[in-house]
Backbone bond lengths (Angstrom), bond angles and torsions (degrees), N, CA, C in turn:
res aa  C-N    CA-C-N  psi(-1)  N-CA   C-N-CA  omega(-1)  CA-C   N-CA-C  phi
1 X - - - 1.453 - - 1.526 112.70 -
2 X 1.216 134.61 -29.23 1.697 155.42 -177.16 1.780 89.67 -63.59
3 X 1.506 124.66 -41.78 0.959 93.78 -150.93 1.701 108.88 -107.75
4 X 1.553 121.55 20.42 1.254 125.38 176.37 1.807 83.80 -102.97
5 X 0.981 143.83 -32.10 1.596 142.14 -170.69 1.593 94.72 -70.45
6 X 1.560 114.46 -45.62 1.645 91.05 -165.19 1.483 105.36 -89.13
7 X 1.306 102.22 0.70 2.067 98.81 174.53 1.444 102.89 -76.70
8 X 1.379 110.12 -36.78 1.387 126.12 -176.50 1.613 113.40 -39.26
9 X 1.645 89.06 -67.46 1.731 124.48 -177.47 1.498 98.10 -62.07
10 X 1.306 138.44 -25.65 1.596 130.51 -174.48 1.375 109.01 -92.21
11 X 1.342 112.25 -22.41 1.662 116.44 176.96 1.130 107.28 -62.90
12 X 1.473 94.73 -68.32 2.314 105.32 -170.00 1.577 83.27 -41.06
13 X 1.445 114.73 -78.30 1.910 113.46 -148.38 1.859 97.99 -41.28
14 X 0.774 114.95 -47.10 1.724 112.17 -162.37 1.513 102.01 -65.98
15 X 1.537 110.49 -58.04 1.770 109.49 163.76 1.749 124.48 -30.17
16 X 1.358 80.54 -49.21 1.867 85.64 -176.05 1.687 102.99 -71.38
17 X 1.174 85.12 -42.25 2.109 77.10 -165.79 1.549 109.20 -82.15
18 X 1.300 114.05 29.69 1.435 133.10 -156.89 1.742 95.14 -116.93
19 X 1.514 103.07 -70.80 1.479 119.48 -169.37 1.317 99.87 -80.77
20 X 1.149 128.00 6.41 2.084 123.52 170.84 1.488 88.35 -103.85
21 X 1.300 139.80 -27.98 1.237 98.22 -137.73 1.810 87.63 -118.02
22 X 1.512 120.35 -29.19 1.405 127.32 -168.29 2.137 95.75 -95.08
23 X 0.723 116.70 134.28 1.387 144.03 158.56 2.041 119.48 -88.71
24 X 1.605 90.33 114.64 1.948 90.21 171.52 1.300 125.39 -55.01
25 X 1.593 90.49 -38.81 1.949 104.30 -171.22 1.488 115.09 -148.47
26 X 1.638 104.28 105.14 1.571 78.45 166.21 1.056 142.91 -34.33
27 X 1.922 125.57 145.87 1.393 143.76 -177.28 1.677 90.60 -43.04
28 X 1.661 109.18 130.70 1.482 103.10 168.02 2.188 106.31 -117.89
29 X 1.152 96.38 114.72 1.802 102.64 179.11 1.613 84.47 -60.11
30 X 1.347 128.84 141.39 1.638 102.00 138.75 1.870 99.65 -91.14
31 X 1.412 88.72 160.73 2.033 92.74 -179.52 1.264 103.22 110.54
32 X 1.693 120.09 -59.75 1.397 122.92 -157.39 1.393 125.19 -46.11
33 X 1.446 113.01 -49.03 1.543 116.13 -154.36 1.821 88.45 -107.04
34 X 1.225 130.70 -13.21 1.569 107.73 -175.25 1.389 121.81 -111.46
35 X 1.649 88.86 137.25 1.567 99.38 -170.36 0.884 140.62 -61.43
36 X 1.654 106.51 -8.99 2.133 105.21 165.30 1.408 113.27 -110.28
37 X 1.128 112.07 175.72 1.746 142.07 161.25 1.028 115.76 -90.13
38 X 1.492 141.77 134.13 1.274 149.26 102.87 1.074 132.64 -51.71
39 X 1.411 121.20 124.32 1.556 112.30 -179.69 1.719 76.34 -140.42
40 X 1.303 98.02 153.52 1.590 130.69 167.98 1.434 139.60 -134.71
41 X 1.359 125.14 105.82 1.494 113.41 -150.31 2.024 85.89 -121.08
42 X 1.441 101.21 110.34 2.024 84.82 178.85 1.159 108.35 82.87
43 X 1.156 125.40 -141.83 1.331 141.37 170.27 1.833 128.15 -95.92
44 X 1.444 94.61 -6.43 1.460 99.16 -179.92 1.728 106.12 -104.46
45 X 1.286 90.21 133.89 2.205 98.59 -163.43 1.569 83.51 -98.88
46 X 1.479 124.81 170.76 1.515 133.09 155.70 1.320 97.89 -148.16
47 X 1.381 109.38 127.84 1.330 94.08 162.92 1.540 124.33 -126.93
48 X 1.381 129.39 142.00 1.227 132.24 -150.11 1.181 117.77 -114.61
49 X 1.223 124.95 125.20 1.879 113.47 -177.14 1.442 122.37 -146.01
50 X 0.977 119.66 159.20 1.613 149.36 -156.72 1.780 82.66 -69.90
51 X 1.273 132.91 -33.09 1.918 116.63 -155.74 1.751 88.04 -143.05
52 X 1.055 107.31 168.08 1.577 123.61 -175.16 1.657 85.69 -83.05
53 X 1.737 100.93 126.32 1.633 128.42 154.62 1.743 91.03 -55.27
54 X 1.510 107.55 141.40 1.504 124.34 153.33 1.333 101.30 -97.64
55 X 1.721 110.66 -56.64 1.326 108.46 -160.39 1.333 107.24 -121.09
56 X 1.498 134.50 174.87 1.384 131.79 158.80 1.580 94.65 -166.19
57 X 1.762 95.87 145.74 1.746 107.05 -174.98 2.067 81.95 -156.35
58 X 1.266 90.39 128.83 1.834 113.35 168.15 1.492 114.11 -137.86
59 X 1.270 121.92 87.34 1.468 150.15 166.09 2.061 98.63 -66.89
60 X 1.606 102.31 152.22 1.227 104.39 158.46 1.622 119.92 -102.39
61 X 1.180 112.08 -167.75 1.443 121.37 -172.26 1.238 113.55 -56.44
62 X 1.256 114.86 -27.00 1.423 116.12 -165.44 1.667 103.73 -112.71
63 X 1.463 112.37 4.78 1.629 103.24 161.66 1.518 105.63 110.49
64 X 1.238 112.59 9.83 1.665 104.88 -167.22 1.553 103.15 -105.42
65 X 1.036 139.34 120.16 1.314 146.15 -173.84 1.527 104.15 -69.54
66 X 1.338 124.45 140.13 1.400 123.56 -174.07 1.780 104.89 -130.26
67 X 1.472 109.27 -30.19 1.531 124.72 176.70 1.752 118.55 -119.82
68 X 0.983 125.05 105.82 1.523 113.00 162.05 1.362 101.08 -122.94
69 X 1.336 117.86 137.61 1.617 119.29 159.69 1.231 117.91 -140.08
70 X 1.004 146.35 133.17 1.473 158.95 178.17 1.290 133.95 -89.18
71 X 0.925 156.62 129.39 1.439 160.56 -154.37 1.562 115.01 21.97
72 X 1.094 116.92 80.67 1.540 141.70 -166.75 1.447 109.95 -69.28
73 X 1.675 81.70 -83.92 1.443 86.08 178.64 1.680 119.03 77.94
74 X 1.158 114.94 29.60 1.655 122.04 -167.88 2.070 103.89 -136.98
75 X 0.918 95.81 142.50 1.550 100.96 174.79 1.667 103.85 -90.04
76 X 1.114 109.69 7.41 1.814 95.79 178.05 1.561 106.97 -152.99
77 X 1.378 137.33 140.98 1.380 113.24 163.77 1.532 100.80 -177.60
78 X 1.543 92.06 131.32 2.122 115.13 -169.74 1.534 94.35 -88.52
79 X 1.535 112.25 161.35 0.824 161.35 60.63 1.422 168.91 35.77
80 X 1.264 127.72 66.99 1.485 123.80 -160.92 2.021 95.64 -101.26
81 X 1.130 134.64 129.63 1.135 144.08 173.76 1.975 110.52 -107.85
82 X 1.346 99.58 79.62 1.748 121.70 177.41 1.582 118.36 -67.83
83 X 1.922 97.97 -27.11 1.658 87.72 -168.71 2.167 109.95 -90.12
84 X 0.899 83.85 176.39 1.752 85.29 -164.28 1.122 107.09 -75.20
85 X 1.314 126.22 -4.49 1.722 122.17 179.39 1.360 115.90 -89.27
86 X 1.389 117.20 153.17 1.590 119.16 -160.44 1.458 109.98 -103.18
87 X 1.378 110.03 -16.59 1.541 119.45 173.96 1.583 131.44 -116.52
88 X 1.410 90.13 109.67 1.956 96.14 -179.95 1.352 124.38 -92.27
89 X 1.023 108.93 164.44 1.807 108.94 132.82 1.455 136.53 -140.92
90 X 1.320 98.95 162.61 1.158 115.27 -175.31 1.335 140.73 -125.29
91 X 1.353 111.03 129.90 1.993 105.00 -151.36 1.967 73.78 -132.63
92 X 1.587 98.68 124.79 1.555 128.62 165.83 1.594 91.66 -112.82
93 X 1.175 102.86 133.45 1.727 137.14 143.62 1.331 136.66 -95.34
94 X 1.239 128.40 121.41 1.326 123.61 -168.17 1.863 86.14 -110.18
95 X 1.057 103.27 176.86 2.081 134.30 -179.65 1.914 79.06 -70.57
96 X 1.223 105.86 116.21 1.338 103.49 139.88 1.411 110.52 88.78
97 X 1.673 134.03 -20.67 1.026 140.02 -141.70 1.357 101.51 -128.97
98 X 1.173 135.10 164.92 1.928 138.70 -175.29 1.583 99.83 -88.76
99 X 0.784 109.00 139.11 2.225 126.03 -165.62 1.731 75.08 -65.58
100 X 1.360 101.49 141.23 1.710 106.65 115.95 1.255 151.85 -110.15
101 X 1.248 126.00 -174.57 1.650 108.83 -170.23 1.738 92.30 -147.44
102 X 1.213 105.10 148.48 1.308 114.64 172.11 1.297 117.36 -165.95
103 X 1.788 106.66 139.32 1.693 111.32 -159.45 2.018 88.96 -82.23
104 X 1.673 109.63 156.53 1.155 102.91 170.32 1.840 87.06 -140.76
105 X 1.588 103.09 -167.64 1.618 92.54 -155.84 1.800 64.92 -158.11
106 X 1.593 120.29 124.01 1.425 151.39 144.73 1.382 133.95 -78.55
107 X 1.297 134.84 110.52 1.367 122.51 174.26 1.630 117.05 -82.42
């Protein structure tokens, strides 16, 4: 009987010192690691960044592309938002570097 209790007792301890000590996903800041700004005033977005844009594409919710531009090359660049939906996104590309994308929300 001792020895289904201490398999018992070795599970929990290993479980516990399992889920303190291993992590699923690194801590994520949002903000921390990316090099531009969004700011949005109305309907016109700008967004501003630390390295020259290569690329930029802002689609709405429902998939319809409203911005694509290609070889930029600019540290800053607006925006007019015409279609009636209040929620975009937005995927910046830098030279060399993995896109990001981020949802933003327009009044």
């Amino acid at each position: 009987m001792a020895c289904p209790v201490t398999r018992r007792f070795t599970v929990i301890v290993l479980s516990i010192l399992l889920s303190l000590t291993l992590k699923a996903q690194p801590a994520n800041d949002p903000g921390k690691n990316k090099p531009y700004r969004i700011m949005t005033s109305g309907r016109n977005v700008t967004v501003k960044s630390t390295k020259n844009i290569k690329n930029i594409m802002v689609w709405t919710a429902s998939g319809h592309r409203i911005v694509e531009q290609r070889d930029l090359n600019v540290a800053s660049f607006s925006f007019n938002t015409n279609a009636k939906d209040k929620i975009f996104f937005v995927m910046i590309q830098y030279d060399g570097l993995k896109p990001y994308t981020e949802k933003i929300g327009v009044k």
